[in-house]
One Martini backbone bead per residue (centre of mass of N, CA, C, O) as a GRO file, in nm:
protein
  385
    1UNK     BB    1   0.092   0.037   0.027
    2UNK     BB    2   0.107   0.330   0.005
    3UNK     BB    3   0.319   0.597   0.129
    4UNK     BB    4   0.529   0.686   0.405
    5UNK     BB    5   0.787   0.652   0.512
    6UNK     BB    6   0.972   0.642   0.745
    7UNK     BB    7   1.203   0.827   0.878
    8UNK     BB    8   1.348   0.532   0.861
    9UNK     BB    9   1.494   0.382   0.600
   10UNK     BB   10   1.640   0.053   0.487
   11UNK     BB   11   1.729  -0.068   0.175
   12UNK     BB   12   1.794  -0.432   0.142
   13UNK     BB   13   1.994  -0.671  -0.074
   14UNK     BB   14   2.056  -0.499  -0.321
   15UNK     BB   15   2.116  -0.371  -0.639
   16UNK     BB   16   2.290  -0.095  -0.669
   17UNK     BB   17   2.308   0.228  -0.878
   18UNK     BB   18   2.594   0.399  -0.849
   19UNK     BB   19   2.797   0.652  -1.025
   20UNK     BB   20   3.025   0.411  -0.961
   21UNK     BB   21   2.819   0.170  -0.933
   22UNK     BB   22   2.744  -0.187  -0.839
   23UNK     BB   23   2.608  -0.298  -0.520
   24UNK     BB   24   2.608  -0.566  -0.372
   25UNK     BB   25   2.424  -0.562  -0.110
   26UNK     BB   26   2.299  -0.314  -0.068
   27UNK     BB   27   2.204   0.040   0.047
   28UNK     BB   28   1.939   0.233   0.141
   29UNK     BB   29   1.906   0.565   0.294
   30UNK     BB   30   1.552   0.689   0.442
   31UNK     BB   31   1.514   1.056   0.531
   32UNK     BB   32   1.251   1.109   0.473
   33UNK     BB   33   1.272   1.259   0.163
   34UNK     BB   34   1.603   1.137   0.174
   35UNK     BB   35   1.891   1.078   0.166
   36UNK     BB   36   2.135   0.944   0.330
   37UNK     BB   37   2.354   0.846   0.554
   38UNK     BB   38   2.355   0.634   0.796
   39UNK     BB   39   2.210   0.436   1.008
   40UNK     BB   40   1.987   0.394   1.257
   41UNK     BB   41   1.897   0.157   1.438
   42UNK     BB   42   1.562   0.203   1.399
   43UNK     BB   43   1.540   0.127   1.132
   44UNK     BB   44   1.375   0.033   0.874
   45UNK     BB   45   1.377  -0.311   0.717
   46UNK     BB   46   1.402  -0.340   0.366
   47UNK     BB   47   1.373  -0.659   0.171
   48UNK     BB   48   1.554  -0.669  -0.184
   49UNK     BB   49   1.628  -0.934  -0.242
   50UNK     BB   50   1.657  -0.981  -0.618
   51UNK     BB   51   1.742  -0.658  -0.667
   52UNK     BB   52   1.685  -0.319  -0.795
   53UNK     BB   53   1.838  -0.007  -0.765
   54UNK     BB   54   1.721   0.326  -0.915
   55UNK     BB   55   1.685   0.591  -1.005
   56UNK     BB   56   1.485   0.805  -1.081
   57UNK     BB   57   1.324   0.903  -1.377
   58UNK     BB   58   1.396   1.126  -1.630
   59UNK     BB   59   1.185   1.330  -1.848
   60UNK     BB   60   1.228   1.543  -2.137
   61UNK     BB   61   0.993   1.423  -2.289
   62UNK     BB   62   0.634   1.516  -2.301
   63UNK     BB   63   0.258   1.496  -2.351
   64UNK     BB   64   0.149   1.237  -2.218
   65UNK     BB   65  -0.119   1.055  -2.015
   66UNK     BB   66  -0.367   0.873  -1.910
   67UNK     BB   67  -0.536   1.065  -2.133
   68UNK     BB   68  -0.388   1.294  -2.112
   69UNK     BB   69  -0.299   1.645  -2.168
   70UNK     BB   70  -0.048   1.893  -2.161
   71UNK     BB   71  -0.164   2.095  -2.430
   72UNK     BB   72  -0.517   2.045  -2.313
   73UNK     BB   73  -0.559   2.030  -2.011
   74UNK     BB   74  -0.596   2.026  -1.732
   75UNK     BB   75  -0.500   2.033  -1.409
   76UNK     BB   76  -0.577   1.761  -1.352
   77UNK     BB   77  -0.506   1.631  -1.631
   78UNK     BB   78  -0.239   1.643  -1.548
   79UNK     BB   79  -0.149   1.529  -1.267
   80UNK     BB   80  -0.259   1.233  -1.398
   81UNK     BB   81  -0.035   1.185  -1.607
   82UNK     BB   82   0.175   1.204  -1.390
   83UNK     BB   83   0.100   0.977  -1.238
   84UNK     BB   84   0.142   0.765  -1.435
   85UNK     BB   85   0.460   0.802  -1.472
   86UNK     BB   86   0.524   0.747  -1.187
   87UNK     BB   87   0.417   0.437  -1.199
   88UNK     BB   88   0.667   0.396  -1.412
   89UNK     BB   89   0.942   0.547  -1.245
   90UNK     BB   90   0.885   0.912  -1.324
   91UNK     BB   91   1.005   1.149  -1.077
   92UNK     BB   92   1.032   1.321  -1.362
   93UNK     BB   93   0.891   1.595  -1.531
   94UNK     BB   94   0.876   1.713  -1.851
   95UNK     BB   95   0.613   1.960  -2.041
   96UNK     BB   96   0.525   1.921  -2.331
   97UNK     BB   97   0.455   2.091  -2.663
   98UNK     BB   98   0.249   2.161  -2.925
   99UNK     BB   99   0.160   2.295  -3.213
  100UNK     BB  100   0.021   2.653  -3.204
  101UNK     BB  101  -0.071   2.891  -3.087
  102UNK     BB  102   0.087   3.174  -2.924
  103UNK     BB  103  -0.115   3.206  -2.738
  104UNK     BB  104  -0.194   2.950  -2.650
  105UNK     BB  105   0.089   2.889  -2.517
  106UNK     BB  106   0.107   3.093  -2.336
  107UNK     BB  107  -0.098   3.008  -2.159
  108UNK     BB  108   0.000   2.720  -2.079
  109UNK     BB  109   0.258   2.778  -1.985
  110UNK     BB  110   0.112   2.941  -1.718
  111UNK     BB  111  -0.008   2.652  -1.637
  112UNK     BB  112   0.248   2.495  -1.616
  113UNK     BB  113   0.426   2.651  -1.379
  114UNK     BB  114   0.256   2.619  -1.133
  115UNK     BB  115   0.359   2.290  -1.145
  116UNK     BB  116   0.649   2.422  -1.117
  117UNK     BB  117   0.585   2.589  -0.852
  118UNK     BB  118   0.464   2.296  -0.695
  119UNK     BB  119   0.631   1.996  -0.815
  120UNK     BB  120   0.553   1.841  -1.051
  121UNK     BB  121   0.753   1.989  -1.244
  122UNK     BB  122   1.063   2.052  -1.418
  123UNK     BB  123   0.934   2.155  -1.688
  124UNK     BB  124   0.940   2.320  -2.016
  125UNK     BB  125   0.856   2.177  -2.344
  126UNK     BB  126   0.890   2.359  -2.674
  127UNK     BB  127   0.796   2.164  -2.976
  128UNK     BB  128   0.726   2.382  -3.132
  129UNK     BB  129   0.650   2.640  -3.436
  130UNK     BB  130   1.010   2.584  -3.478
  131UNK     BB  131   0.946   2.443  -3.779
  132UNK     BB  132   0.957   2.201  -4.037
  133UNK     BB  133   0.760   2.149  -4.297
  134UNK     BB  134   0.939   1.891  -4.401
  135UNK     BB  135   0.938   1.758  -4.056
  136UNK     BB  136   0.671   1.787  -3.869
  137UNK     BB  137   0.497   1.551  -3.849
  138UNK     BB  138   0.272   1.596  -3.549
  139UNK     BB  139   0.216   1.877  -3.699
  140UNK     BB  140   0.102   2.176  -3.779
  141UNK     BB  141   0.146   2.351  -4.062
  142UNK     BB  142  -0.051   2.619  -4.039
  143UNK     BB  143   0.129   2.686  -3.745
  144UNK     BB  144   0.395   2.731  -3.868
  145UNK     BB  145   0.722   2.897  -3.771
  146UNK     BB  146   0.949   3.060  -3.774
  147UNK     BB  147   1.234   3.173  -3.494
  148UNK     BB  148   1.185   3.450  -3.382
  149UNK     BB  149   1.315   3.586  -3.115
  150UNK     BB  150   1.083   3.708  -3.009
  151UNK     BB  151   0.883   3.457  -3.002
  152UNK     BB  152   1.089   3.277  -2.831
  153UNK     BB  153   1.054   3.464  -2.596
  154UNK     BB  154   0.743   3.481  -2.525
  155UNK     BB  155   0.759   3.203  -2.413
  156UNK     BB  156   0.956   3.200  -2.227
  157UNK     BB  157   0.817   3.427  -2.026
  158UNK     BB  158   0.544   3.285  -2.000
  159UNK     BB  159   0.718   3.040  -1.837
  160UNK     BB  160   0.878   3.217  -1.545
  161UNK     BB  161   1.104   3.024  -1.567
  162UNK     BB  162   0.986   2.701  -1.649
  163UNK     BB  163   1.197   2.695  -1.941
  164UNK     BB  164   1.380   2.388  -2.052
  165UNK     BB  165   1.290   2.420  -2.385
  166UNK     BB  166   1.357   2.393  -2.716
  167UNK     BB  167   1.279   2.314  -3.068
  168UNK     BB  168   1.475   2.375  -3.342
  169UNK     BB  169   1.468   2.485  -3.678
  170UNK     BB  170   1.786   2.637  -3.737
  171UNK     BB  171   1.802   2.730  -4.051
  172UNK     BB  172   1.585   2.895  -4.041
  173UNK     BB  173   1.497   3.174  -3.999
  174UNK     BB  174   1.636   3.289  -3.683
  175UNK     BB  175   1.764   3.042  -3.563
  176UNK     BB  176   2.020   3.119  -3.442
  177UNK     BB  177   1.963   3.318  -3.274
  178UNK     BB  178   1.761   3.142  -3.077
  179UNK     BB  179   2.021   3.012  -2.987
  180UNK     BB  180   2.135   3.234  -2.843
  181UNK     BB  181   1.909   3.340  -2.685
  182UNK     BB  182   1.869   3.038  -2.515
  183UNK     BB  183   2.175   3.020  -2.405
  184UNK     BB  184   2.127   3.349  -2.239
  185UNK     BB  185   1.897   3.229  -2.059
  186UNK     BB  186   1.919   2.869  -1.992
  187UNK     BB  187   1.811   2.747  -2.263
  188UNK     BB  188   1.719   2.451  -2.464
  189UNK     BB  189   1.886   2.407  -2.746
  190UNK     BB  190   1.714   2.235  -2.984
  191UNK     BB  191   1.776   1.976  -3.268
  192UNK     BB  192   1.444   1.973  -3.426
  193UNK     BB  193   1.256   1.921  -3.700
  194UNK     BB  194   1.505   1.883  -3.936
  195UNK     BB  195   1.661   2.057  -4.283
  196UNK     BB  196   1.964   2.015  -4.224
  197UNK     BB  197   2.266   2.041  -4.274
  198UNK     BB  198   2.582   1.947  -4.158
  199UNK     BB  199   2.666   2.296  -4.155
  200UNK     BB  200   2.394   2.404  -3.986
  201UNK     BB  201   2.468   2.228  -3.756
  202UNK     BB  202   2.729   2.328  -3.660
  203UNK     BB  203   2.655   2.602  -3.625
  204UNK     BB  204   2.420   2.540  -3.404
  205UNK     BB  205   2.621   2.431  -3.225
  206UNK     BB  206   2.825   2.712  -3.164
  207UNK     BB  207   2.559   2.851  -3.078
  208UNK     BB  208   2.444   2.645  -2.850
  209UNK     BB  209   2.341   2.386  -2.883
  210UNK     BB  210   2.247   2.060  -2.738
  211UNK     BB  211   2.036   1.920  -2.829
  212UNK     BB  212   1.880   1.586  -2.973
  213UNK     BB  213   1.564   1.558  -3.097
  214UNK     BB  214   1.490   1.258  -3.151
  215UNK     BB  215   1.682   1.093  -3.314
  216UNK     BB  216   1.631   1.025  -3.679
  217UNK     BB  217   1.355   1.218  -3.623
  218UNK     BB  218   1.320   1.396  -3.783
  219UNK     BB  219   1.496   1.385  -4.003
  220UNK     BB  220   1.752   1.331  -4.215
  221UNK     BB  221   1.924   1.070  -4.344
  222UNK     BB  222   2.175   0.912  -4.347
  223UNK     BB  223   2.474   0.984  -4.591
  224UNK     BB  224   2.768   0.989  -4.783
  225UNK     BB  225   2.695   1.288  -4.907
  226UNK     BB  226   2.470   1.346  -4.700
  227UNK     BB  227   2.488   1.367  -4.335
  228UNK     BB  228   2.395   1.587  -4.215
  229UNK     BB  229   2.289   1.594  -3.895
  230UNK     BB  230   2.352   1.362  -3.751
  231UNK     BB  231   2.654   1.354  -3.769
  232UNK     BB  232   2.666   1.629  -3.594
  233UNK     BB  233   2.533   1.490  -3.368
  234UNK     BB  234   2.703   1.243  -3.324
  235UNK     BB  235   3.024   1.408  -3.297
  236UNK     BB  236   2.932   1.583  -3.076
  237UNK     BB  237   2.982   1.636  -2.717
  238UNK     BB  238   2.773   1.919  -2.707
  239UNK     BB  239   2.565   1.660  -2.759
  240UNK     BB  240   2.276   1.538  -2.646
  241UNK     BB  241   2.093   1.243  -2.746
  242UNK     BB  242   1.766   1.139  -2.783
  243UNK     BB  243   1.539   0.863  -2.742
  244UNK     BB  244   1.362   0.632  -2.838
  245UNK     BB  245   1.292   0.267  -2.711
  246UNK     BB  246   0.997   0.117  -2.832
  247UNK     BB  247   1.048  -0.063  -3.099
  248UNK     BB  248   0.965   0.183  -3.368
  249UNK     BB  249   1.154   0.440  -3.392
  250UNK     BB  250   1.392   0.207  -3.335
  251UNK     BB  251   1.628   0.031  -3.455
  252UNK     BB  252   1.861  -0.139  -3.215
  253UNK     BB  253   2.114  -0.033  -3.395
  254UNK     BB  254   2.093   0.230  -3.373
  255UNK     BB  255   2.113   0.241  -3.061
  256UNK     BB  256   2.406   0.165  -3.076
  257UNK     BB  257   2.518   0.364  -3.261
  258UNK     BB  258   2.458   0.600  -3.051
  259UNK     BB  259   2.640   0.504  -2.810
  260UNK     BB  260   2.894   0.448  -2.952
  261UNK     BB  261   2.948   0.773  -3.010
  262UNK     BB  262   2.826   0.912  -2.739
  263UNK     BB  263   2.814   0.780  -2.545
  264UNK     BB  264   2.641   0.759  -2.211
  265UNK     BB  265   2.673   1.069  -2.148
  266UNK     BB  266   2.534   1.156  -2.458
  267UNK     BB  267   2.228   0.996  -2.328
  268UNK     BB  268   1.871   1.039  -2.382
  269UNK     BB  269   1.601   0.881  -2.240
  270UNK     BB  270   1.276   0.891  -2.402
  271UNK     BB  271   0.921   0.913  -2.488
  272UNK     BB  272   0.727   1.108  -2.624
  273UNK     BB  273   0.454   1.126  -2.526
  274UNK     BB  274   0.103   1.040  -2.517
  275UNK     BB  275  -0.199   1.026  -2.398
  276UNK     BB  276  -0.180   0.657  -2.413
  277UNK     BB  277  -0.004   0.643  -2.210
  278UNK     BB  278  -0.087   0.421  -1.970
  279UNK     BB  279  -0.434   0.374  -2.158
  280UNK     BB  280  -0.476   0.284  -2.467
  281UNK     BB  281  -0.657   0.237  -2.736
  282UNK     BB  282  -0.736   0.486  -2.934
  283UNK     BB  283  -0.880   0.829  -3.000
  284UNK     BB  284  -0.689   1.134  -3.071
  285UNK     BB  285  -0.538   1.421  -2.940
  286UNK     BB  286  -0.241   1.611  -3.089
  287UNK     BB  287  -0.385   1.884  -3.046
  288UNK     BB  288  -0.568   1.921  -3.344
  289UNK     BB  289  -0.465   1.611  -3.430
  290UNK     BB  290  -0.555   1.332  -3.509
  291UNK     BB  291  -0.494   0.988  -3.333
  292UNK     BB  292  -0.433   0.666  -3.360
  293UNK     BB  293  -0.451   0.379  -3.180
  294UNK     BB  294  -0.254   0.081  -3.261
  295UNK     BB  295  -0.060  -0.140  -3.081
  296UNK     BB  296   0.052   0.124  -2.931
  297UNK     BB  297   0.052   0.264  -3.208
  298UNK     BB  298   0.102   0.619  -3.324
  299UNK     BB  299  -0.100   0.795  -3.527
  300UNK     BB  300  -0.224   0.974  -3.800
  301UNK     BB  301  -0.491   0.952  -3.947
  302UNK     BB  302  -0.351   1.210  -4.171
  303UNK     BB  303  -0.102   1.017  -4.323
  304UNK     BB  304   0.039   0.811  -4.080
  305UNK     BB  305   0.224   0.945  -3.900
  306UNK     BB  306   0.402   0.952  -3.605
  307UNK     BB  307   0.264   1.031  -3.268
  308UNK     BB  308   0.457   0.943  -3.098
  309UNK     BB  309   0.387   0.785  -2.800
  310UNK     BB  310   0.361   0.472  -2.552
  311UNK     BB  311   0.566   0.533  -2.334
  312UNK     BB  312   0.758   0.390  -2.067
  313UNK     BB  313   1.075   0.384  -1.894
  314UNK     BB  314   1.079   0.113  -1.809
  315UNK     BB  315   1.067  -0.007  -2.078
  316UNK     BB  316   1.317   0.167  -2.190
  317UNK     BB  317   1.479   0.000  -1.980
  318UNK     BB  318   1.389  -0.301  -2.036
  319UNK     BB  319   1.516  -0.279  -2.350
  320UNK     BB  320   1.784  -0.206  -2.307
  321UNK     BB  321   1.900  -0.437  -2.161
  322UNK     BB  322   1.739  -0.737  -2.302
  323UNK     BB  323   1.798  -0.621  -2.563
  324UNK     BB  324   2.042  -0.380  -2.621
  325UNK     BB  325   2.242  -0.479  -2.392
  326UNK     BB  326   2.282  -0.245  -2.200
  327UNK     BB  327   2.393  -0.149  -1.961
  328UNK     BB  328   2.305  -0.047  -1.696
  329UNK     BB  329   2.485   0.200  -1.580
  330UNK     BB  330   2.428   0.337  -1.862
  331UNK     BB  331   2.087   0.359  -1.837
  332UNK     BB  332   2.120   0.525  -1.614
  333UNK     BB  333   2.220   0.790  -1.700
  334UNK     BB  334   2.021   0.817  -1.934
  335UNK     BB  335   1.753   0.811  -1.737
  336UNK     BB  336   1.871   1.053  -1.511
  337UNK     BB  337   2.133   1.195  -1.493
  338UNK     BB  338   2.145   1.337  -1.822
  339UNK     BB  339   1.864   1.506  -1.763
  340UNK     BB  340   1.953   1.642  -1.485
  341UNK     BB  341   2.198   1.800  -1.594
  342UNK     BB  342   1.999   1.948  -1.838
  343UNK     BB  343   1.786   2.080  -1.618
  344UNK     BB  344   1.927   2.132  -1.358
  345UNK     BB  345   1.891   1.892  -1.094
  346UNK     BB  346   2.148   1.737  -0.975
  347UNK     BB  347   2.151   1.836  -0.725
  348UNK     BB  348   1.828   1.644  -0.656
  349UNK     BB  349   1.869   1.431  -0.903
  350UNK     BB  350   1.972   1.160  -1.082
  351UNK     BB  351   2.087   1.021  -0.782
  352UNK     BB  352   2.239   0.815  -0.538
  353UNK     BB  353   2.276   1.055  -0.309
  354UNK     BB  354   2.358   1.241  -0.002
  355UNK     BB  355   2.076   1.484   0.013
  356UNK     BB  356   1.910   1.366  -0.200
  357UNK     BB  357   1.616   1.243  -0.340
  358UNK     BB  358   1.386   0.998  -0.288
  359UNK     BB  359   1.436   0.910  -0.592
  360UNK     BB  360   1.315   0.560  -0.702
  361UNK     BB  361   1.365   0.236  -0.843
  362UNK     BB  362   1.231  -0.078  -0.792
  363UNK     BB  363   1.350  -0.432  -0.951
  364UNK     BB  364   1.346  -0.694  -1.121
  365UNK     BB  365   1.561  -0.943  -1.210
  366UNK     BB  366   1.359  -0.854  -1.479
  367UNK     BB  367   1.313  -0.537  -1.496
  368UNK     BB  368   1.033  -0.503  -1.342
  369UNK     BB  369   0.859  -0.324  -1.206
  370UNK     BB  370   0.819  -0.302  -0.796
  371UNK     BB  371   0.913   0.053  -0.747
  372UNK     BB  372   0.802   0.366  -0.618
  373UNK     BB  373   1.003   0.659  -0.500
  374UNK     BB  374   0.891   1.013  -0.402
  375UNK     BB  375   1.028   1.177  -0.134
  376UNK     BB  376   1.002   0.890   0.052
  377UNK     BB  377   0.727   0.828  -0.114
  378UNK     BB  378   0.529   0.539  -0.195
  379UNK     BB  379   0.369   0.492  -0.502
  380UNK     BB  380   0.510   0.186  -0.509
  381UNK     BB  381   0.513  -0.109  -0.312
  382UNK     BB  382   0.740  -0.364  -0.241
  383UNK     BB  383   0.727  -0.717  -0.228
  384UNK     BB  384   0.769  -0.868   0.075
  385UNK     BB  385   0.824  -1.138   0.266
   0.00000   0.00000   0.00000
């Protein structure tokens, strides 16, 4: 039964993921919302023996769950949303929009902050509508516009303080200064939804680009003599890039291919959630588009193409270990450790370390999610004999 940890409790018999490697037989000592060092004689001890513990998991790409929208829901419904990724073991999580109108968005943005300053979000990621028409995915064609430094101000200012990413086709007029303007506010300059050149995108990384919005999709595919965005962010160390993994938008070998040249500081592991991510099958709306959910993907009714995901972490993590054979050390940092870091929130999640919040995903032999806790509080309580 859900609930809150005692003052102290230690988590024990657990393999431990800590940012040094994974300890054996480890504990995780948890006072009130934080971990601690040494426990006291007098705590709860909980047994894990057979189990991994490991950071909660952070998501800095989502749009919604659990039947709500981020992008159209009310305050209500992004809450539910949120309890949902919460209980696949998503302890961290900022709210995506996509492309609408700039009043519409501004004002979203405005409700949206307000969870992001009472601690249910960690921050708000504009994707759209300062993307190529070229590459646009599930975003609508007739609302799409250049990236003029101006506009892209007045969303991040909409959101008082808490817009920490836009994603942004770099080449259009207006893209590099937008990069730069969103650089000098402390705001992730992302390269998505673009059909920049090699050369394009290479300047725009200059200019402060940091992360590649889910690397592959939505942009030129590298070829050999037009080696496009993919190379240049592929080769670039300042560079972290986004990843699906839910064994659609990529396979097992791109995913292979993205470790092997960004090395695992360099991965960031997200969802890209729409509405029906823990919720099922069935007609959805995506902003103004249309969205048939069937067999768990996600396409627009017009046109078929992939609109977003329904995915959740958890999944994304043990499709990670068990399928791309992925270090598991290494999908902590790509799942927790490395959205904390770009989120700037590292230092108070995305690893278990005395400090900093009880937030955790207890998992079974297998892989399979058994256990969340948040700020000390067990979203799902794990099962021990």
């Amino acid at each position: 039964m859900a609930g809150r940890a005692a003052d102290s409790t230690v988590l024990a018999g657990a393999r431990v993921v800590l940012p040094t490697g994974t300890v054996e037989n480890g504990r995780v000592t948890v006072e009130s919302t934080r971990i601690s060092g040494p426990a006291p004689e007098d705590a709860r001890i909980v047994d894990l023996t057979g189990h991994w513990v490991v950071p909660g998991f952070v998501d800095m790409h989502n749009h919604g769950g659990g039947g709500a929208s981020f992008t159209s829901g009310t305050v209500d419904e992004v809450l539910h949303g949120i309890r949902t990724h919460r209980e696949h073991g998503t302890t961290t999580l900022v709210a995506s929009t996509v492309t609408g109108e700039m009043d519409f968005l501004a004002r979203r943005a405005g409700i949206l902050s307000e969870l992001v300053e009472q601690g249910d979000l960690a921050g708000i990621h504009f994707e759209g509508p300062f993307i190529s028409p070229c590459r646009k995915g599930a975003h609508s064609e007739q609302l799409l516009r250049y990236p003029d430094p101006a506009e892209v101000r007045k969303l991040v200012d909409a959101g008082r303080g808490a817009a920490r990413m836009v994603t942004l086709a770099t080449e259009l007029p207006g893209g590099l200064d937008s990069v730069r303007l969103l650089a000098d506010l402390g705001v992730i300059a992302a390269i998505g939804h673009t059909d920049a050149t090699y050369e394009q995108t290479v300047e725009a990384i200059d200019a402060g680009a940091t992360v590649a919005t889910h690397l592959f999709n939505a942009m030129p595919p590298l070829a050999h003599r037009e080696p496009g965005p993919i190379a240049a962010l592929l080769e670039d160390d300042r560079i972290t890039v986004e990843l699906i993994n839910d064994g659609t938008h990529l396979h097992p070998a791109i995913l292979e291919l993205a470790y092997h040249h960004k090395g695992a500081g360099r991965v960031a592991l997200i969802t890209d959630a729409m509405d029906a991510a823990g919720f099922g099958d069935g007609q959805y709306q995506l902003g103004p588009l249309a969205v048939s959910v069937t067999d768990g993907v996600a396409r627009l009714v017009e046109g078929g193409s992939i609109a977003g995901s329904t995915l959740t972490l958890d999944t994304a993590f043990r499709r990670a270990v068990t399928i791309d054979r992925i270090p598991v050390e290494d999908v902590v940092r790509s799942i927790s450790a490395n959205p904390a870091r770009l989120l700037g929130v590292d230092d108070r999640v995305g690893s278990l370390e005395p400090g900093k919040d009880a937030d955790l995903v207890v998992l079974d032999e297998d892989f399979v999610l058994a256990g969340v806790m948040r700020k000390g509080e067990w979203i799902i309580e794990p099962k021990t004999a």
